[in-house]
C-alpha angles and dihedrals in degrees: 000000000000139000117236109191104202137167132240135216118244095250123156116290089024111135104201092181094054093031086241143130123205110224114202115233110191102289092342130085119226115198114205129197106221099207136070132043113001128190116204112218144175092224141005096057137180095199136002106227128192115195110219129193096222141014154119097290140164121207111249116162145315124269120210103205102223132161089240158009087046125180087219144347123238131188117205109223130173090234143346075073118170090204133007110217138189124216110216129193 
């Protein structure tokens, strides 16, 4: 497995100091901590991610791509993203 640090663009609901983003759920909250081991997933997701090329971004954690036991699921979309993030080597 390996790590892949990335950034991530300032959007609503994103805590730089605590590296979360707080996902709305109806009328509940969600904090998510946006490092450690992601699952990617077609549905069911945690956060819809779109990766970007460019952009105004902070570093904020590093995220270890696994099949399960997973800290959170992401679903990578084109747009209605939650966060844009960068991969960087």
């Amino acid at each position: 497995m390996i790590l892949f640090p990335f950034f991530l663009q300032n959007p609503d609901g994103f805590d730089k100091s605590n590296c979360t983003f707080n996902k709305q759920e109806h009328s509940e909250v969600k904090p998510i901590r946006l490092s450690g081991r992601v699952k990617v997933v077609e549905y069911g997701e945690d956060l819809r991610v779109k990766v970007v090329e460019y952009d105004n971004f902070t570093n904020c954690g590093y995220w270890r791509f696994v099949d399960n036991l997973e800290s959170f699921r992401v679903k990578f979309v084109e747009y209605g993203e939650d966060i844009r993030i960068r991969f960087i080597d």
